[in-house]
N, C-alpha and C positions, 0 to 999 in steps of 0.2 A: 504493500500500500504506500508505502514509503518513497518508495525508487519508482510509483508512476506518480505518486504528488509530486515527489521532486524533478520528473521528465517535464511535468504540465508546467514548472515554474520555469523550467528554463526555456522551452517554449515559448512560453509568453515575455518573456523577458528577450527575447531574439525577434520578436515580433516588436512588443512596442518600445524599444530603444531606439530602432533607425525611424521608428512616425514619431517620436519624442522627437528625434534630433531634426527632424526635417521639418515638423511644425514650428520646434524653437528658429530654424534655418528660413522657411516663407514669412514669419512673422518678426523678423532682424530689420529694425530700421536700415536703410541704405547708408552705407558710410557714406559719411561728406569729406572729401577727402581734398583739404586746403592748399593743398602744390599746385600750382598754375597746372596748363596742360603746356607742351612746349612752343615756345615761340614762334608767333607767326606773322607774315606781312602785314598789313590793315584789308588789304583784300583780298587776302587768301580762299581759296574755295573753303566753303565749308561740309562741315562731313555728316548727313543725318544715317543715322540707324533705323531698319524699321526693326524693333522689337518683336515685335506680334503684327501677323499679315491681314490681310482684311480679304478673309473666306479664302484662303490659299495663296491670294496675289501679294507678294511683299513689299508692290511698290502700289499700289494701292490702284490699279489702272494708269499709271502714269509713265511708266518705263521705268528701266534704269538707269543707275551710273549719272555722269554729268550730261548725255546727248540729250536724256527724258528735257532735261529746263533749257536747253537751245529749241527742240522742237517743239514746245508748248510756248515757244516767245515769251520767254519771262520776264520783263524789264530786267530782274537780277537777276542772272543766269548760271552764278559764280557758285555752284552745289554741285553737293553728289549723293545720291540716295545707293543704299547696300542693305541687304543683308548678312553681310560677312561679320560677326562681332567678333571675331580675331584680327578685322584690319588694324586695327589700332587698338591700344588700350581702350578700355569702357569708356573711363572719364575722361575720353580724349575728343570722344564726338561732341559734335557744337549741338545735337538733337535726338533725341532718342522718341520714336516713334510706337504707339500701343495703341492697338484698336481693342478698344475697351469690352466690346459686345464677348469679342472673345479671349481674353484677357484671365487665364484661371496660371495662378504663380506654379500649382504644382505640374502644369505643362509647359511653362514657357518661360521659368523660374524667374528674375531679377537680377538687375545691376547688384555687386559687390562693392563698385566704388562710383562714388557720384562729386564731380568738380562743380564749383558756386555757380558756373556760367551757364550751365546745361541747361537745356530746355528741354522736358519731358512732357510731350503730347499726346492728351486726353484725348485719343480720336472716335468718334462712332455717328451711325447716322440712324441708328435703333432709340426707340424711346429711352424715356429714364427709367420707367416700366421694366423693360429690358434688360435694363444695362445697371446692376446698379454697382455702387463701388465699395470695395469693402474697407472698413472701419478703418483699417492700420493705413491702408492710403490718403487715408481726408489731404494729408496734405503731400502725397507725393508728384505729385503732376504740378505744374506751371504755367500750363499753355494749353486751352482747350481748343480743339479742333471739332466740332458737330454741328446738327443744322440750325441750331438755336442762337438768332439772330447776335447775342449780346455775346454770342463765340469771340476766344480773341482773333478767332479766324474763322469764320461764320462758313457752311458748307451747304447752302441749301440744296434739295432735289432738281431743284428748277428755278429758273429765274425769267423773267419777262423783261425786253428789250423793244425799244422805240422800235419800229418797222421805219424809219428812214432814217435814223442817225445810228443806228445799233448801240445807243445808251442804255447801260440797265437801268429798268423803272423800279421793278421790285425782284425779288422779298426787304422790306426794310420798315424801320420804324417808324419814320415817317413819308410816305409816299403819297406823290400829287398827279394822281390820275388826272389823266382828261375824264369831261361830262361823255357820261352817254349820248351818243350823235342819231337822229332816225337816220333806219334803212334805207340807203337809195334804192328803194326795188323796182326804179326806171333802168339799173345797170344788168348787165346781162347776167354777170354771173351773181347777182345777189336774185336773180328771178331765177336761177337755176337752185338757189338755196330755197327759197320760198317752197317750189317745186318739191321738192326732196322732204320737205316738211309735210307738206300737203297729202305725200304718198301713206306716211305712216299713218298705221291702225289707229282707229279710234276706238274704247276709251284709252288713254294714256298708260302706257307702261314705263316700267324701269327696269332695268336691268343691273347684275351685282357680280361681278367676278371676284369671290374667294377661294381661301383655301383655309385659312386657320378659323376656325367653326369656334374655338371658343377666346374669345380676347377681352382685356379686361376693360372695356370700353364699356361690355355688352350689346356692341350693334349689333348682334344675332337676335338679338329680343322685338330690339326698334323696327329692326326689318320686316319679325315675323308678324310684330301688329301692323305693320302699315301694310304688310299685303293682305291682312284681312281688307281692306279698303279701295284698292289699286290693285290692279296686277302687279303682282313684280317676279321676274325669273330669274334663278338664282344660276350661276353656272361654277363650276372647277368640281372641288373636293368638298366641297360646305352646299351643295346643289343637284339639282335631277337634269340641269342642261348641260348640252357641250357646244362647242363652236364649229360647226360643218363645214371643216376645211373644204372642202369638194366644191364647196359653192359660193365659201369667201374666201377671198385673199389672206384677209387677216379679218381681225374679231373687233376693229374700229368700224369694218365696212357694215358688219350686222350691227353694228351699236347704230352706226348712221342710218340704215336702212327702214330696223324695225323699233328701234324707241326712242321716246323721247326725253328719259332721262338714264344717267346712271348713278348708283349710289356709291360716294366716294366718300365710304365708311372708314376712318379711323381706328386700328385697333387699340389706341392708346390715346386721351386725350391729354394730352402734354402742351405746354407750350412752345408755337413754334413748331409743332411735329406735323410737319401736312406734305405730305408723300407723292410719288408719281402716281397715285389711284386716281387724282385728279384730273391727270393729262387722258386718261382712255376716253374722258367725256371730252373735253376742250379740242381734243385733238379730232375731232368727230362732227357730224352734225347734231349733238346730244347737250343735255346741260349739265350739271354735275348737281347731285343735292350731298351738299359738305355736311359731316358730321364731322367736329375736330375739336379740338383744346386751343385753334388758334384765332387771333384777332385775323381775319378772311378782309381786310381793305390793306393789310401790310402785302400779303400776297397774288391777290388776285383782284382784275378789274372789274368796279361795280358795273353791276347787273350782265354778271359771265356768270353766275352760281346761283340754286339757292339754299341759305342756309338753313340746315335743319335743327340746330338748336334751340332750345325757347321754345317748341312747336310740340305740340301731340304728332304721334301716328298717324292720327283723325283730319287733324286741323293741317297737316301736312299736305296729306292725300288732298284734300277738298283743293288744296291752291294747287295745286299740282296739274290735277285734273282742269281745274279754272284755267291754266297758261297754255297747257295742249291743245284746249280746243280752240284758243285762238291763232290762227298761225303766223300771222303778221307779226303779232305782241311777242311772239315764242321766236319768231326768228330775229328778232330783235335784242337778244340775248349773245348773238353774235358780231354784233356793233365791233366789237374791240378789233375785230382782224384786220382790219382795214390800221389801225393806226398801233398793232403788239403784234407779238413773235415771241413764242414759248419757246426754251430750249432745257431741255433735259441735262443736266451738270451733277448725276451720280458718278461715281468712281467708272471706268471705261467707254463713256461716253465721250465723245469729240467736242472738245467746249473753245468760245472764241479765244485768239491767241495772249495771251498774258494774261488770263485772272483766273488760274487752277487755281483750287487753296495751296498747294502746296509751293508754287509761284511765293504767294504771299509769304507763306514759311519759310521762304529761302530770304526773301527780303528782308523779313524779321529779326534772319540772323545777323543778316549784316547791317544792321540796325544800330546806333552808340545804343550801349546798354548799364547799368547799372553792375560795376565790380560783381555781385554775389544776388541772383535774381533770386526772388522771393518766392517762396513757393505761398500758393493760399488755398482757403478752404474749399472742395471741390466737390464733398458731399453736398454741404449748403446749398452752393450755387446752382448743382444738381437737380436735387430733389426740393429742395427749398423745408420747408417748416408746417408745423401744423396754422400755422395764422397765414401761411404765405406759400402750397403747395405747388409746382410746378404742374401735377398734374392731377384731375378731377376727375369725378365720377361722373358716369351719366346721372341726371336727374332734373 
C-alpha cells in the first residue's frame, strides 16, 4: 500500500512541477531590460516582429520584409516586418506585433526581455466580446491597433471615400456628410435602378447570411420575431437557404434580384464594431437594417440604412414593409453612389496606396518619441467599466 501511495506521489509530483513552473513562467512580468538597444542612424529602418499571426498570415495581409511598405506606398517606407525572433535580440525590435483574438501565452509564449522604447501592438479586429485580455496584461501592450475608432491606429472594415476627390469621409468621429440629394430618375441608369426595384416581390423580404446561430448580441431572437411579421430567409449554417450558384454569379446578385433588405446583424454590440455584413446590402440593390453597438452617422451615409435599434420586431417590420412598397422612396436610399465609394480595408484586401495601418505603424516608429514609452491601461480602454461598458446588450 505503501510503494503505490508512494508511486501516486511521485507521479503527481512529475506532473505538477513542470505546470507549477510554466504557470509561474506565462504569469512573469516581462523584464524591462534598461540597456539601450544598439546604436543606430536617426533613420535607420526599423525592425517590427509579428509575434502572433493573424489566422496563419504573419504579416497580416500585407507582405513581407521591407518591399511589403514600398508597395503599399507608404509615405515612411523605412521598415521591415518578420517573423524571425532570432533576427535580433527580442528587445532589439523597434515593435512587437500580437493579434490578440489569438493570442493564448501557453502557444505562442512571450518576450523575456523588453527595452523602454518598444512598442507592443494590441492588434484585432474581433469584438471585445471576443477578445478579451487577460488580467497580468492590463498593462502590457502600448499601442493599440483595432477597429475602434479612438485606436492609436484605428483599423476599420471599410471606409467610405469622396467619389471624385478619393478623400476618406468616414468611419470617424466627427463626419460631414453631404444632404440627401433626390433621385435623378430622368438619368438612364438611375431608371434602370428604379426598374430592378420594381421587379422585386411584393410583400417585402429580407434576407440574412449567417453562420454563428448563437452570439451574444442575441440577433437570433430579433430575427426570429420579426419574421413572425415579414418574411425573412435565412441562408448559411444558422438557415434552410443556400445560394444557387447555377443561376447566380454570386449571392449580391440574388440579394439585388429578390429582396429588399438585408439584415446586417451584429454578433456583438460593441463600440465601433460594424463589420463587412454591411457591405453585402450596400454593395447591392438592397438596404441594410443595422443592428450594432455603433453610432451608424460616424460610419455610414444618412439614409443608406435602416436602423434597427430602438425598434420592436413589430414596429420594425411595419416601416419596412411601408418603404418597399414605395419604390421611388426605396430607391432613394441609394442617393449616396453618385457622390461615395465603399472600399473594403480588412487584412488582404487591396486598399489605396499609403494608408494601410501598418503604413501608419511604421511612421509611428519613426516618430520623436519619448526616452521610455509608457505602457497604459488596456483592459479599461477595452472593455470599459460597469458605469461606462464598451459593449451592450440587446434591449
Amino acid at each position: 500500500m505503501r510503494v503505490r501511495l508512494r508511486g501516486v506521489l511521485i507521479l503527481c509530483a512529475c506532473l505538477c512541477i513542470p505546470l507549477a513552473v510554466n504557470w509561474l513562467e506565462w504569469h512573469r512580468p516581462v523584464r524591462l531590460t534598461h540597456a539601450p538597444p544598439p546604436p543606430a542612424a536617426p533613420n535607420s529602418t526599423k525592425l517590427i516582429l509579428s509575434w502572433v499571426s493573424y489566422f496563419g498570415d504573419p504579416y497580416f495581409g500585407f507582405g513581407a520584409g521591407k518591399r511589403a511598405f514600398v508597395q503599399h506606398g507608404c509615405p515612411v517606407a523605412d521598415c521591415e516586418i518578420t517573423d524571425d525572433r532570432l533576427r535580433v535580440p527580442q528587445h532589439h525590435f523597434d515593435a512587437l506585433l500580437f493579434h490578440g483574438f489569438e493570442y493564448y501565452e501557453i502557444l505562442f509564449g512571450k518576450p523575456r526581455h523588453r527595452s523602454p522604447h518598444q512598442r507592443y501592438v494590441f492588434m484585432t479586429l474581433e469584438s471585445a466580446l471576443h477578445t478579451p485580455i487577460p488580467e497580468h496584461f492590463r498593462y502590457f501592450y502600448n499601442v493599440t491597433l483595432t477597429y475602434r475608432l479612438d485606436s492609436d491606429i484605428p483599423w476599420p472594415y471599410f471606409v467610405v471615400r469622396d467619389r471624385v476627390s478619393g478623400v476618406r469621409v468616414a468611419p470617424g468621429a466627427r463626419v460631414r456628410w453631404r444632404k440627401p440629394r433626390p433621385v435623378p430618375l430622368n438619368r438612364t441608369d438611375w431608371r434602370r435602378t428604379l426598374q430592378r426595384v420594381r421587379l422585386k416581390a411584393q410583400p417585402a423580404r429580407a434576407a440574412w447570411f449567417v453562420s454563428n446561430c448563437h452570439s451574444e448580441s442575441g440577433r437570433e431572437g430579433f430575427a426570429s420575431e420579426l419574421g413572425k411579421y415579414m418574411p425573412v430567409d435565412v441562408y448559411g449554417g444558422c438557415g434552410r437557404h443556400e445560394c444557387p450558384s447555377a443561376k447566380y454569379s454570386n449571392c449580391s446578385q440574388l440579394l439585388s434580384e429578390r429582396y429588399h433588405f438585408y439584415l446586417a446583424f451584429e454578433n456583438s454590440l460593441c463600440e465601433d464594431y460594424l463589420t463587412e455584413k454591411v457591405l453585402h446590402a450596400l454593395l447591392a440593390d438592397t438596404v441594410p437594417v443595422v443592428l450594432s453597438g455603433v453610432r451608424l452617422t460616424r460610419f455610414l451615409p444618412p439614409r443608406s440604412y435602416v436602423n434597427a435599434r430602438g425598434a420592436s420586431p413589430a414596429e420594425l417590420a411595419a416601416q419596412l414593409t411601408r418603404l418597399a412598397a414605395e419604390p421611388e422612396r426605396f430607391a432613394s436610399y441609394f442617393w449616396w453612389r453618385d457622390y461615395y465609394r465603399i472600399e473594403r480595408t480588412i487584412p488582404g484586401e487591396r486598399q489605396e496606396p499609403g494608408v494601410h495601418p501598418l503604413c501608419t505603424l511604421c511612421a509611428l516608429l519613426h516618430a520623436p518619441t519619448p526616452s521610455e514609452v509608457r505602457d497604459h491601461d488596456t483592459i479599461v480602454w477595452w472593455k470599459g467599466n460597469d458605469s461606462d461598458p464598451r459593449c451592450i446588450e440587446l434591449g
